[in-house]
N, CA, C and O atoms as a Tripos MOL2 file, in Angstrom:
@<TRIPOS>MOLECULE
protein
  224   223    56     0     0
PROTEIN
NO_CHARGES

@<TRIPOS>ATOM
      1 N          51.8770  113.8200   34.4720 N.3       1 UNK1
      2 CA         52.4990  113.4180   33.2180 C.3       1 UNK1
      3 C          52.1750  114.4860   32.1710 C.2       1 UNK1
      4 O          51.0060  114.8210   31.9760 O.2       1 UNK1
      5 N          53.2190  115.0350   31.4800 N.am      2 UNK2
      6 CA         53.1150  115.9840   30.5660 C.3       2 UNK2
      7 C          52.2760  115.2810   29.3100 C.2       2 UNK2
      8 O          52.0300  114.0750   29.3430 O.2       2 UNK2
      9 N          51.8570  116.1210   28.2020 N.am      3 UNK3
     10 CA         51.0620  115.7250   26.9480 C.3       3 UNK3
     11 C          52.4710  114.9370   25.9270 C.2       3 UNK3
     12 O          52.2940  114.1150   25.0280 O.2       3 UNK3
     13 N          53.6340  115.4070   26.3330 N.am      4 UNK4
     14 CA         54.4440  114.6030   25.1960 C.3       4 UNK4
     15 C          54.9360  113.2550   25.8240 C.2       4 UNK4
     16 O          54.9620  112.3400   25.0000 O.2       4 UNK4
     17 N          55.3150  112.9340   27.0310 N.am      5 UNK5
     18 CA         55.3510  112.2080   27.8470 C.3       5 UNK5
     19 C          53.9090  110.7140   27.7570 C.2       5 UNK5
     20 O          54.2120  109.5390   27.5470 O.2       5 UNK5
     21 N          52.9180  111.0480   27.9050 N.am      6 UNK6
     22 CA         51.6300  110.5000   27.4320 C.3       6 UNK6
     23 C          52.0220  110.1140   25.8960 C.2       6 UNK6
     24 O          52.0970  108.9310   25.5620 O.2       6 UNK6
     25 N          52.3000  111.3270   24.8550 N.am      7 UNK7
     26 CA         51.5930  110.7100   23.3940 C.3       7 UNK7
     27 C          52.9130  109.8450   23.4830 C.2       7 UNK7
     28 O          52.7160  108.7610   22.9340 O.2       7 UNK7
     29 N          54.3350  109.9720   24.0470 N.am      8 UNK8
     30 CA         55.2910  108.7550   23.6920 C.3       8 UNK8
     31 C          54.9600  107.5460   24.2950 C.2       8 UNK8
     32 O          55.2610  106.5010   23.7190 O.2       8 UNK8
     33 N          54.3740  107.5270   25.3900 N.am      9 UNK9
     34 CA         53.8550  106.3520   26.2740 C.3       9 UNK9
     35 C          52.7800  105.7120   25.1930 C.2       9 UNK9
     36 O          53.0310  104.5890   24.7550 O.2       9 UNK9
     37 N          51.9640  106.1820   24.8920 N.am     10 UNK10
     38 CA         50.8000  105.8100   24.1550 C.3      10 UNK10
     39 C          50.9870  105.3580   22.6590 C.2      10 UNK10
     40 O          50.1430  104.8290   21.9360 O.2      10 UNK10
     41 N          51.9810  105.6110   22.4310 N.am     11 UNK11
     42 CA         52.4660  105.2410   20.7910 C.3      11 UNK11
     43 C          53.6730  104.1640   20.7770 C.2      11 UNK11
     44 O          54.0790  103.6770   19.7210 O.2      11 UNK11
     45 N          54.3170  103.7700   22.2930 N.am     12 UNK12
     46 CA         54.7280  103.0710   22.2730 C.3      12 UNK12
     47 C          53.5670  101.4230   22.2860 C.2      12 UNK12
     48 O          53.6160  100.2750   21.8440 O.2      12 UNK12
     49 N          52.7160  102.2110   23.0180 N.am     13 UNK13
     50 CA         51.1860  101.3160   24.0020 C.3      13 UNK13
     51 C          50.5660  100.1060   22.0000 C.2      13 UNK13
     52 O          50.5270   98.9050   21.7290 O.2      13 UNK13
     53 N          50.2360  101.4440   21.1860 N.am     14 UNK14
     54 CA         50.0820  101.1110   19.6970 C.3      14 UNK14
     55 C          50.5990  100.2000   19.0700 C.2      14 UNK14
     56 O          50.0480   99.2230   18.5630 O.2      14 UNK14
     57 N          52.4280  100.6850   19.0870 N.am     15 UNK15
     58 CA         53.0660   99.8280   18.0560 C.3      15 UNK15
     59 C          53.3270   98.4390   19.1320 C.2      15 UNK15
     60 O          53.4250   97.4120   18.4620 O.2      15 UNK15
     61 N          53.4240   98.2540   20.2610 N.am     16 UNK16
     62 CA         53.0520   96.7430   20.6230 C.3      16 UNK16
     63 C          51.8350   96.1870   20.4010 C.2      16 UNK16
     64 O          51.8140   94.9810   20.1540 O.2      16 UNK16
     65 N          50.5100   96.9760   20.4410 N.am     17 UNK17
     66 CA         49.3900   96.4250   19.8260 C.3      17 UNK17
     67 C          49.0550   96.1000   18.9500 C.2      17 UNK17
     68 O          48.1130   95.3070   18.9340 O.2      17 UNK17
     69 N          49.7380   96.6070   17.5880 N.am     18 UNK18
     70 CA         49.6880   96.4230   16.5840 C.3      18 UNK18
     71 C          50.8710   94.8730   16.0660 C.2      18 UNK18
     72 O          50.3840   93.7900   15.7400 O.2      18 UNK18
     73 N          51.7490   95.0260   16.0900 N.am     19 UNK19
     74 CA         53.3880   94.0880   16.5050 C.3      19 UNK19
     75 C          52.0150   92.6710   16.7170 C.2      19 UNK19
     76 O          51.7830   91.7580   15.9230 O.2      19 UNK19
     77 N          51.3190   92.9620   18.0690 N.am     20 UNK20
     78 CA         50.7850   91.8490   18.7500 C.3      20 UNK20
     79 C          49.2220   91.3720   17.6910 C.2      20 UNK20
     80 O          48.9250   90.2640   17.2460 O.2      20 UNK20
     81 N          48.7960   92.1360   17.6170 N.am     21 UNK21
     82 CA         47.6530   91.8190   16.6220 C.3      21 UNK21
     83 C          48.0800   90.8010   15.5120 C.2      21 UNK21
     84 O          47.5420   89.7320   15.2210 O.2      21 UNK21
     85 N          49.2520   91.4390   14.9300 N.am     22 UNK22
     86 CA         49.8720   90.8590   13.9430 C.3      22 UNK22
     87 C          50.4150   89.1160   14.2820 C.2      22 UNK22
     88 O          50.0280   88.1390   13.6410 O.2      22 UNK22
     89 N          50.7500   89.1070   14.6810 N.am     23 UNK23
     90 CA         50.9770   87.8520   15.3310 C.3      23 UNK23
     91 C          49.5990   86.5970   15.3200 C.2      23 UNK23
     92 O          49.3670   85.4700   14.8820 O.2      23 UNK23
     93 N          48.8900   87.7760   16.1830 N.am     24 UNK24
     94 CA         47.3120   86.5460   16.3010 C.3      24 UNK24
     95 C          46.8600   86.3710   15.1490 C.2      24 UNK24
     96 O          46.3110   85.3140   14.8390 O.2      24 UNK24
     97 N          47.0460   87.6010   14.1280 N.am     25 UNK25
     98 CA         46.3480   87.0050   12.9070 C.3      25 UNK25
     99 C          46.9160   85.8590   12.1850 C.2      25 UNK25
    100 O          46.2310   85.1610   11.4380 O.2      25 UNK25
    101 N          48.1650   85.6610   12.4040 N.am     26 UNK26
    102 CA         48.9860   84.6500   11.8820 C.3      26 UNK26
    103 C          48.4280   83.1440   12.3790 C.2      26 UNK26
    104 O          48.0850   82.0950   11.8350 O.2      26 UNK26
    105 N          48.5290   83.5950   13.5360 N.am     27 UNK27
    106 CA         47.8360   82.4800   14.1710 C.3      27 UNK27
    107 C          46.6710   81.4160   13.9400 C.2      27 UNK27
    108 O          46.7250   80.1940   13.8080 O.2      27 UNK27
    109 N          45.4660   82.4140   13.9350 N.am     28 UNK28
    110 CA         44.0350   82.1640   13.3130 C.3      28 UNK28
    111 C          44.0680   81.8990   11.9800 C.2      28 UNK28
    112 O          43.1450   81.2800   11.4500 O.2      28 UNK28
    113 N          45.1050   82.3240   11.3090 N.am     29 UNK29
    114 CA         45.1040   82.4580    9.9620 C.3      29 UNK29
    115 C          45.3960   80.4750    9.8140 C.2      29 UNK29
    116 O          45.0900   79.8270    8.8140 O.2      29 UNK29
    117 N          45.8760   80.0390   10.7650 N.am     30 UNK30
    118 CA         46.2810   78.4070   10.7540 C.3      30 UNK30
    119 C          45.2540   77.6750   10.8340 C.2      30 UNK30
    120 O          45.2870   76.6040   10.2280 O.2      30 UNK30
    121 N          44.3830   77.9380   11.3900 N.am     31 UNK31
    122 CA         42.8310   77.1940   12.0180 C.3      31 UNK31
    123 C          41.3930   77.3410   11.1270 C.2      31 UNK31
    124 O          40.5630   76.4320   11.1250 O.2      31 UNK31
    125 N          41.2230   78.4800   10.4430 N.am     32 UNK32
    126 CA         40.4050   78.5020    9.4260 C.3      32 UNK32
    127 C          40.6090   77.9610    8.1550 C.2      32 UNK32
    128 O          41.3910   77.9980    7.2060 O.2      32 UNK32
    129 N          39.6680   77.4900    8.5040 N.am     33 UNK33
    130 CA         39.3420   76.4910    6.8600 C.3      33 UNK33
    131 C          39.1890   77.2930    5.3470 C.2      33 UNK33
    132 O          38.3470   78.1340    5.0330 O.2      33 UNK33
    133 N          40.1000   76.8320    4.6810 N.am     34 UNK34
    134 CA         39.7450   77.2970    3.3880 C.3      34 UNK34
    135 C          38.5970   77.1180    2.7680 C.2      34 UNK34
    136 O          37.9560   76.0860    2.9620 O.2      34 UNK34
    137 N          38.2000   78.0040    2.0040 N.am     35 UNK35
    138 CA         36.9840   77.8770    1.2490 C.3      35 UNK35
    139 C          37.1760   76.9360    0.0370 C.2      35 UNK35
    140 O          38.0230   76.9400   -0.8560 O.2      35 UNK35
    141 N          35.7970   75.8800    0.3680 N.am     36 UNK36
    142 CA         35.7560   74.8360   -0.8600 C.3      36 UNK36
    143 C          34.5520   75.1880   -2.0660 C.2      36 UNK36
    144 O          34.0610   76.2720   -2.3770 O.2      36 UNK36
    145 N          34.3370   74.0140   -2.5190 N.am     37 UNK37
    146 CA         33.1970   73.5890   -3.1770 C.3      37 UNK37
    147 C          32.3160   73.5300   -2.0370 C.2      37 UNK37
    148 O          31.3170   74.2270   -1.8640 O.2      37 UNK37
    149 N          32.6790   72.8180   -1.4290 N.am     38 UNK38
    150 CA         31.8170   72.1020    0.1780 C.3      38 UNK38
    151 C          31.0060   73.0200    0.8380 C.2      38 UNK38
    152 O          29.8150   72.8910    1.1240 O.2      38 UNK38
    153 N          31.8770   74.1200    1.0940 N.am     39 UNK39
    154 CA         31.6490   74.8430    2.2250 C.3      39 UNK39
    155 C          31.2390   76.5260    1.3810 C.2      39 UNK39
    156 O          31.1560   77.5460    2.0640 O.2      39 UNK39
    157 N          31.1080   76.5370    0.4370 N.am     40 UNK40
    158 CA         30.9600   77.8190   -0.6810 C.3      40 UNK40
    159 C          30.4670   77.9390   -1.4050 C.2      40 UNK40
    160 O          29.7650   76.9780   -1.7200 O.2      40 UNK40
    161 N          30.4130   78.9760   -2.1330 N.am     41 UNK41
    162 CA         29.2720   78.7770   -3.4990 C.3      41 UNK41
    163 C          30.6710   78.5900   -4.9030 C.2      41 UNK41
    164 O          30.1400   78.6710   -6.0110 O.2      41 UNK41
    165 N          32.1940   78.3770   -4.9850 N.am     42 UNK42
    166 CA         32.5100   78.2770   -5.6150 C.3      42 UNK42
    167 C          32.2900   77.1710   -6.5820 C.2      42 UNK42
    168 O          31.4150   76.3810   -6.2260 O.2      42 UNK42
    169 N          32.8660   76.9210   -7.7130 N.am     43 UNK43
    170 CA         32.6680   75.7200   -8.2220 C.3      43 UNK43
    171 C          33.7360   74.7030   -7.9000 C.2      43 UNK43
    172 O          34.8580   75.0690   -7.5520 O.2      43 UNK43
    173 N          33.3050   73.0500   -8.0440 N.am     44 UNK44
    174 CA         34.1530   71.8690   -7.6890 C.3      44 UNK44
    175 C          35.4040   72.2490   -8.3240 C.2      44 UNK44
    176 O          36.4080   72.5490   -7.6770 O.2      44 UNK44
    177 N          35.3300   72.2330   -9.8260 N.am     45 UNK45
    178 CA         36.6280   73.0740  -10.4520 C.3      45 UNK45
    179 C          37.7290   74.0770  -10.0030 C.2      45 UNK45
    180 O          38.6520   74.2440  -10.8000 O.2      45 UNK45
    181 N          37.7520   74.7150   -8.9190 N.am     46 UNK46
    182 CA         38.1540   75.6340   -8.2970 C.3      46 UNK46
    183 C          38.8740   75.0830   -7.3220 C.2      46 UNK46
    184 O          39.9700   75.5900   -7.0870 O.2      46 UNK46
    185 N          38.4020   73.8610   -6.4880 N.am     47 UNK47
    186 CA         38.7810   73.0210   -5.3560 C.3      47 UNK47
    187 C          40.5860   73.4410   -5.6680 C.2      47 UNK47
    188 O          41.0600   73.5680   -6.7970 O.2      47 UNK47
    189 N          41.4000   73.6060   -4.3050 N.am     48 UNK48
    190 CA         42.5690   73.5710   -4.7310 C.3      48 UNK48
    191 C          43.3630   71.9420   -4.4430 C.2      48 UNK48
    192 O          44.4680   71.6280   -4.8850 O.2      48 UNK48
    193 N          42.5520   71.1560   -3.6800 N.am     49 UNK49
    194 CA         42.9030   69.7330   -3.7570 C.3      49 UNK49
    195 C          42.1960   68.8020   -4.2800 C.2      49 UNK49
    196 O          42.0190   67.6920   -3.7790 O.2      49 UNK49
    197 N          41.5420   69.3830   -5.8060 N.am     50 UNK50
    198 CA         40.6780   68.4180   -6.3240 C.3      50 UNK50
    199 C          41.6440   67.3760   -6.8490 C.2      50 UNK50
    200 O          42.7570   67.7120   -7.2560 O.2      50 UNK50
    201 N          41.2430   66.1330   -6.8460 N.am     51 UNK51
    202 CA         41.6630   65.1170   -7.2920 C.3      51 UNK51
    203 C          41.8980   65.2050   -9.0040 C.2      51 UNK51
    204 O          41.0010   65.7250   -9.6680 O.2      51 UNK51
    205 N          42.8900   64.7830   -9.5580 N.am     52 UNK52
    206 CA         43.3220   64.9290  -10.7410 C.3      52 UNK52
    207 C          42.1340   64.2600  -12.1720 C.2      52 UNK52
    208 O          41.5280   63.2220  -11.9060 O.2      52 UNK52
    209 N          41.9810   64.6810  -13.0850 N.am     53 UNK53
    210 CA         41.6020   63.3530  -13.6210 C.3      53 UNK53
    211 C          42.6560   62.7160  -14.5380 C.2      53 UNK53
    212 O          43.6900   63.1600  -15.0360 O.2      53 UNK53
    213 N          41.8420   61.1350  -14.6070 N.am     54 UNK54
    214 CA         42.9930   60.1950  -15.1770 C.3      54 UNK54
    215 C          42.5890   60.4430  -17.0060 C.2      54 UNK54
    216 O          41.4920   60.5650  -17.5500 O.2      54 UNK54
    217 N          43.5450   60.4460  -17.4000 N.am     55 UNK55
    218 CA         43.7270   60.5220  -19.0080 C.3      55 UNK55
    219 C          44.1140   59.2740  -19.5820 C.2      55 UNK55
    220 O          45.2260   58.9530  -20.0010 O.2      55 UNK55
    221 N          42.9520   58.5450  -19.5450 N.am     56 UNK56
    222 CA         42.5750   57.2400  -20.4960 C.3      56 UNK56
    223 C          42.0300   57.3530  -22.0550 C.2      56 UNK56
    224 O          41.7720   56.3330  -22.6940 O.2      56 UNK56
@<TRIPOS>BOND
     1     1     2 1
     2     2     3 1
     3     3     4 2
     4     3     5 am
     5     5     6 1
     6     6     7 1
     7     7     8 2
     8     7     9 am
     9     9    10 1
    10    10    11 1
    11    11    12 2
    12    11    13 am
    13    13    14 1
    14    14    15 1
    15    15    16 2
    16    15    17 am
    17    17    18 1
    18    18    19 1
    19    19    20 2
    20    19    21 am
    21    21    22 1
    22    22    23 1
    23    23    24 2
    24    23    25 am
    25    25    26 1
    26    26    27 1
    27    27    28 2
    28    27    29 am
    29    29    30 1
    30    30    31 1
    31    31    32 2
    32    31    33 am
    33    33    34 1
    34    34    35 1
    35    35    36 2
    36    35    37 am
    37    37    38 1
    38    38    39 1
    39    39    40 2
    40    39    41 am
    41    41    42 1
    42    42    43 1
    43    43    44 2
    44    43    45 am
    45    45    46 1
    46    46    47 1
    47    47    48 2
    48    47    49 am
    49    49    50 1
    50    50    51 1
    51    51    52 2
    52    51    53 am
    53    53    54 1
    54    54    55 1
    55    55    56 2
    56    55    57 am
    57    57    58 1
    58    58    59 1
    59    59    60 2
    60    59    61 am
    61    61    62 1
    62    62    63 1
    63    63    64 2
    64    63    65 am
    65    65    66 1
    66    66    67 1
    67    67    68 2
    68    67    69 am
    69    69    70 1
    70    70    71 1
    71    71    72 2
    72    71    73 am
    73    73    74 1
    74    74    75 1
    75    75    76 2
    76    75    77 am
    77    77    78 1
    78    78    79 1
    79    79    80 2
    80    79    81 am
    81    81    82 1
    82    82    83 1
    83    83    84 2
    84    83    85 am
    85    85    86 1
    86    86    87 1
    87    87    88 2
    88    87    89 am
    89    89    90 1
    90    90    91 1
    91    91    92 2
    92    91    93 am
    93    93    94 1
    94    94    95 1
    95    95    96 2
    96    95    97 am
    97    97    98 1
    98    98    99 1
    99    99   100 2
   100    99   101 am
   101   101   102 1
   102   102   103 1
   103   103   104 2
   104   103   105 am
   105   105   106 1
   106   106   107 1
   107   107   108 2
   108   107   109 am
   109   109   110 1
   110   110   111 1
   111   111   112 2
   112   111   113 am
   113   113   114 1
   114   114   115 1
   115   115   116 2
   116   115   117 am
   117   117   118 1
   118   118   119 1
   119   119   120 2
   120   119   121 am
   121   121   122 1
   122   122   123 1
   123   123   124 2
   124   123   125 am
   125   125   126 1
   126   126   127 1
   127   127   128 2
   128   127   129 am
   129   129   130 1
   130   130   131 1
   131   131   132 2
   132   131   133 am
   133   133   134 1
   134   134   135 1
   135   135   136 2
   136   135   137 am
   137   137   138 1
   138   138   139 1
   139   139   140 2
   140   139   141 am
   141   141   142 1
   142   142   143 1
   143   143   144 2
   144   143   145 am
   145   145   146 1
   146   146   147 1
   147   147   148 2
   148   147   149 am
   149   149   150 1
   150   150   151 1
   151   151   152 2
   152   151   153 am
   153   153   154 1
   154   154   155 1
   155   155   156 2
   156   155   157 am
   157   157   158 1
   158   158   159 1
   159   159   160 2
   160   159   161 am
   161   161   162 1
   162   162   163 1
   163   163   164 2
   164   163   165 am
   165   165   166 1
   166   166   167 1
   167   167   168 2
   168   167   169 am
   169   169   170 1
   170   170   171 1
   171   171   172 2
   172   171   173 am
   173   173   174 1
   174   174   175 1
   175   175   176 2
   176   175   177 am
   177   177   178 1
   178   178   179 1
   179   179   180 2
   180   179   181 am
   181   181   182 1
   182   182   183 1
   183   183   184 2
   184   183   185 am
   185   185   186 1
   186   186   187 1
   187   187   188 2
   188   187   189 am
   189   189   190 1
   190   190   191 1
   191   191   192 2
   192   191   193 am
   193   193   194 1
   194   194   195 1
   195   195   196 2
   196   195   197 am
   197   197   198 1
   198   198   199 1
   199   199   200 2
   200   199   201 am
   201   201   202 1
   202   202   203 1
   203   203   204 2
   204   203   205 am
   205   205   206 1
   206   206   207 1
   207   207   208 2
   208   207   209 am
   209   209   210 1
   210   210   211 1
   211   211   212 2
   212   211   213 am
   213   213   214 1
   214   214   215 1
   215   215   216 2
   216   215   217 am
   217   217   218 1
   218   218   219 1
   219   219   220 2
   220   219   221 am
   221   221   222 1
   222   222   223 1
   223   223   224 2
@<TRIPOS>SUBSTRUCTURE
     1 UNK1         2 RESIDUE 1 A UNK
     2 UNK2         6 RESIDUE 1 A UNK
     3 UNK3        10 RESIDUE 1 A UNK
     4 UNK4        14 RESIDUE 1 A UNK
     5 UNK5        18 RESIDUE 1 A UNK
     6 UNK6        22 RESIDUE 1 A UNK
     7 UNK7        26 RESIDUE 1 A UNK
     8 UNK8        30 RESIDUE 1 A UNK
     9 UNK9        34 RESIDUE 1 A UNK
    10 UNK10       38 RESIDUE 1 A UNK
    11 UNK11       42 RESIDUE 1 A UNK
    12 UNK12       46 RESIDUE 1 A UNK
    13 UNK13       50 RESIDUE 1 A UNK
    14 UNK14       54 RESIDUE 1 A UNK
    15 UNK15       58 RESIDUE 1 A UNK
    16 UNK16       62 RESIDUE 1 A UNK
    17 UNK17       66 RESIDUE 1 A UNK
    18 UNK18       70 RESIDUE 1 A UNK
    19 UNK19       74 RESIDUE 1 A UNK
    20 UNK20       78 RESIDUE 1 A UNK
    21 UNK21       82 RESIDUE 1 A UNK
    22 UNK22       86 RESIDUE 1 A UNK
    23 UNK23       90 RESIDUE 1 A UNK
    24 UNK24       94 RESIDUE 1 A UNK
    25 UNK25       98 RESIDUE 1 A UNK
    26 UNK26      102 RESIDUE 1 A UNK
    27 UNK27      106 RESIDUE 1 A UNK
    28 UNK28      110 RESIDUE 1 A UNK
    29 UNK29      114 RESIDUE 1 A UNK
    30 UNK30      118 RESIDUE 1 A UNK
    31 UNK31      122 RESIDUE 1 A UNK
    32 UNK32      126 RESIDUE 1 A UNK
    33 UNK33      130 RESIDUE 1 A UNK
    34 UNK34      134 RESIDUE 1 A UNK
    35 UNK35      138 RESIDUE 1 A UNK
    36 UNK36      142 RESIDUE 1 A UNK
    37 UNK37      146 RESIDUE 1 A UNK
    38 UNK38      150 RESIDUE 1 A UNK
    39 UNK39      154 RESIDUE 1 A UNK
    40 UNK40      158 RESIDUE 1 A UNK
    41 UNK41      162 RESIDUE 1 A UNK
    42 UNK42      166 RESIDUE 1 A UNK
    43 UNK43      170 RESIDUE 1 A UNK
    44 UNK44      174 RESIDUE 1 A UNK
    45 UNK45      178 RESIDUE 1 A UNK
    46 UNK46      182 RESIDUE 1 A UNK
    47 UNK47      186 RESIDUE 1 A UNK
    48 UNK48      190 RESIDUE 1 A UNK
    49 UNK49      194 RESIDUE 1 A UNK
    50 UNK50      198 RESIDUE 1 A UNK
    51 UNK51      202 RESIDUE 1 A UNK
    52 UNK52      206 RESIDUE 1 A UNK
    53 UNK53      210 RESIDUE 1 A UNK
    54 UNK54      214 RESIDUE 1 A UNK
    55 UNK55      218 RESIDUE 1 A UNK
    56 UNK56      222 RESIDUE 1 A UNK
């Protein structure tokens, strides 16, 4: 196999690895938990499903 033969093989080898990476991150990106109050050093205030308060 010639050297240009190889770097086209091999850069094809990349942009599916990359294509594919991309994908899994999407993936994982579904299963990790957002950062809370709970689980962080942010503040409760920050929570993005904090409960509202009532205006009595």
């Amino acid at each position: 196999m010639d050297k240009d033969a190889l770097i086209s093989k091999l850069f094809l080898r990349l942009e599916k690895l990359e294509r594919e990476n991309i994908i899994l991150r999407e993936r994982l990106s579904k299963y990790e938990t957002s950062k809370n109050s709970r689980n962080s050093s942010i503040a409760p205030s920050q929570d993005e499903n904090r409960p509202k308060k009532n205006q009595s």
